[in-house]
Steps between C-alpha positions, in 0.01 A plus 500: 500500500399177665607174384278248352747228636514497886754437764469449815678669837441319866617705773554335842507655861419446851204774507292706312675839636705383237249547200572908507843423328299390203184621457737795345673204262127401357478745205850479349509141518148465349648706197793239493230174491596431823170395773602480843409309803549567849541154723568566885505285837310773724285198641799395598575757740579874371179535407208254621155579424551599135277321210617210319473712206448843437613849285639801625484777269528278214785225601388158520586370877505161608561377839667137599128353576411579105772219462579155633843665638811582350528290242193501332599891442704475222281192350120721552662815307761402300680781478838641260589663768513556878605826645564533884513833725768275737691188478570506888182377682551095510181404288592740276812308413298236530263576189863610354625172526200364287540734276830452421459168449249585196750736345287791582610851407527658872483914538591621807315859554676672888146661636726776662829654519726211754774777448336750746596178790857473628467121338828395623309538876187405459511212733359544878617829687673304808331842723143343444577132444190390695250703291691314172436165661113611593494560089640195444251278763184726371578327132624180590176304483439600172817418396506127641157434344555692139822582428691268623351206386425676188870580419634155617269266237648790295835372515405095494268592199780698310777260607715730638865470607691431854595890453155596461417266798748690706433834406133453581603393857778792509198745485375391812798589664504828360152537621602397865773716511314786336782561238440597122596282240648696237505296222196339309448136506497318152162414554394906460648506165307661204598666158443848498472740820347845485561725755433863561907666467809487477551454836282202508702356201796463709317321733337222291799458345693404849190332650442251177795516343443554158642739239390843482345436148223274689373801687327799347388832655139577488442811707339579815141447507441778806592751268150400305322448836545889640372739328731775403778299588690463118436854483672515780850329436784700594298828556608538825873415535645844472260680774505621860199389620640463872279769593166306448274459778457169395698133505384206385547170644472174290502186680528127485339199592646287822715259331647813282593647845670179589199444769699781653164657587233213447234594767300819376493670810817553570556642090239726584685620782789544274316699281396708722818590695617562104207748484570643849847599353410652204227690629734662699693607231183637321418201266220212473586177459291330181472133485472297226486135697511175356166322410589249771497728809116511523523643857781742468279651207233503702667687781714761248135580362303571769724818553527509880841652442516829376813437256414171402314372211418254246506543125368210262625396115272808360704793643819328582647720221389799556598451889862403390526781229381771821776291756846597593575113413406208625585241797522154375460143587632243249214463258433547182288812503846633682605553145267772402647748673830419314374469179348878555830597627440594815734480809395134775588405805565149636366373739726360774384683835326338801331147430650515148824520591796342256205435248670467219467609127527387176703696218204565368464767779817497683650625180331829399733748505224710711440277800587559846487226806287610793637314817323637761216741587666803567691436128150570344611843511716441196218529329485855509810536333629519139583185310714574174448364244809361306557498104415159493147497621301499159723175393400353880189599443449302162608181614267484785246586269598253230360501166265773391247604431360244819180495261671258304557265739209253452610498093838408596380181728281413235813502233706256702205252605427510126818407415526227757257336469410185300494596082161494396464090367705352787278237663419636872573322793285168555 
């Protein structure tokens, strides 16, 4: 039953790639009372050329240009709450920092699983420290005319401390260097966190520093987003499917590789020596690439090789459920495989060698490291699978059933935000 009394939800990120994470939140918090609106700084950079204001399927989106910058934000929608999808882009924390200051309820939603990343090295791989710095230089303009700026009349604005000051500076060091800072600044604080599992939970909880009590487990949204996939969970950990002509291979975008392989033709040339090796060995490589690798898609699906493929979000079940397992790439689609059961392989041969994994991956008790080429042939062989696995299984999956996810969100933005009276932010 909807409300008669109204509150009001902004949501703030860079782009509008970001608007898929809610558009599944509209319905249960429009039972709660609870409008939303979608504010982003595309124009600003991520995503130029979108309209001042629009709606996609439903959500209310508003980019930068709709207002007369940050600060007019809060003061245009006057919102009793503001959720974010990541409190580590500068002008993110720079919005924060305004919010803070007008004792806004802040929900922190992770868009993806940071536990299937080895966080502890996420910095620059020193191997391919000149296609880091190239990442760096392609986003530096943006950064000295947006962010920048935007996040230092951030911290006059909010009057913020020497130690803010200094850790604000520190970051460009870290960025220099290409090392990962591990802890959270204050400025990314918020009051609840929702992330997907358990494994997840452990990392807010180190990153932010809060008590476990501030961070509830909402379930995996893939789970909703393949079909046949909850049907799915577990179904396959106690088979022998080593035998199947088929392997699947889920990858990653460039900075998930480390920029280990950042130029597309040499991954397709990965991929295809992969293929070359399996096809001697009587399998076809299946890939399910990520949405970023426009021409390695393009490449795998023009089928030029004859055990090499492409398979797309429609039958990326039903390729996995036919596959003797799956090579993987640190990403969260990696986790399908696990949550079905079935036996993966990391990813550490050739140009992705020493990637690393998070415990997310790493972890499953049926996972096997692939070092080199000629080690593909593992794949052929049995992987046990211990009395364990089910309880493995479980808290990669996190809470179920993964329907329920957008019900849960809802619960803890309803209970975060502003009580229904409150005067909003002016």
């Amino acid at each position: 039953m909807t409300s008669a009394v109204r509150r009001k939800l902004l949501v703030f990120d860079s782009w509008t790639a970001g608007s898929i994470h809610i558009i599944r939140l509209l319905e249960p918090l429009a039972s709660r009372g609870i409008d939303v609106v979608f504010a982003h700084v595309g124009s600003w950079g991520d995503d130029p050329g979108r309209p001042a204001r629009e709606v996609i399927s439903g959500l209310e989106v508003r980019d930068i240009r709709h207002y007369r910058g940050l600060t007019d934000i809060l003061g245009t929608e006057r919102p009793d709450g503001v959720l974010f999808l990541s409190l580590d882009p500068l002008l993110h924390r720079a919005f924060n920092r305004y919010c803070r200051q007008q004792r806004l309820p802040i929900v922190n939603l992770y868009p993806g699983l940071w536990s299937v990343q080895n966080y502890e090295q996420l910095g620059m791989d020193q191997d391919h420290r000149w296609a880091y710095w190239a990442w760096v230089a392609g986003r530096a303009a943006r950064a000295t005319r947006y962010a920048i700026p935007g996040y230092v009349r951030s911290l006059l604005r909010t009057g913020a401390s020497a130690a803010e000051w200094k850790m604000f500076l520190a970051e460009f060091v870290h960025k220099a260097k290409g090392t990962a800072n591990l802890r959270a600044p204050a400025d990314a604080a918020s009051d609840a966190i929702c992330v997907y599992n358990e494994h997840d939970a452990r990392h807010a909880v180190r990153k932010y520093q809060v008590a476990r009590d501030r961070v509830t487990l909402v379930g995996i949204p893939d789970l909703i987003k393949f079909g046949g996939l909850n049907e799915s969970v577990g179904a396959y950990a106690f088979r022998a499917d080593e035998a199947s002509p088929t392997v699947v291979y889920i990858g990653t975008g460039r900075r998930g590789t480390r920029l280990k392989v950042a130029d597309e033709q040499v991954y397709v040339e990965h991929l295809t020596r992969t293929a070359d090796v399996l096809g001697s060995m009587g399998k076809t490589l299946v890939c399910k690439l990520h949405y970023s690798r426009t021409e390695a898609i393009a490449a795998v699906s023009a089928g030029r090789h004859p055990h090499l493929r492409a398979c797309g979000d429609a039958d990326f079940i039903s390729e996995l459920q036919a596959s003797c397992g799956a090579i993987i790439e640190p990403s969260t689609a990696a986790l399908v495989p696990i949550v079905m059961g079935k036996p993966v392989f990391l990813a550490q041969y050739g140009r992705l060698a020493r990637l690393t994994f998070g415990p997310a991956l790493a972890g499953y008790p049926r996972s096997r490291t692939i070092d080199t080429f000629e080690g593909l042939r593992v794949i052929a062989e049995p992987v046990p699978s211990p009395a364990n696995l089910m309880t493995s299984i479980l808290e990669v999956a996190g809470p179920q059933p993964a329907a329920a996810m957008p019900e849960r969100v809802a619960d803890v933005i309803a209970k975060t935000l502003r009580p229904i009276g409150r005067k909003s932010a002016a």
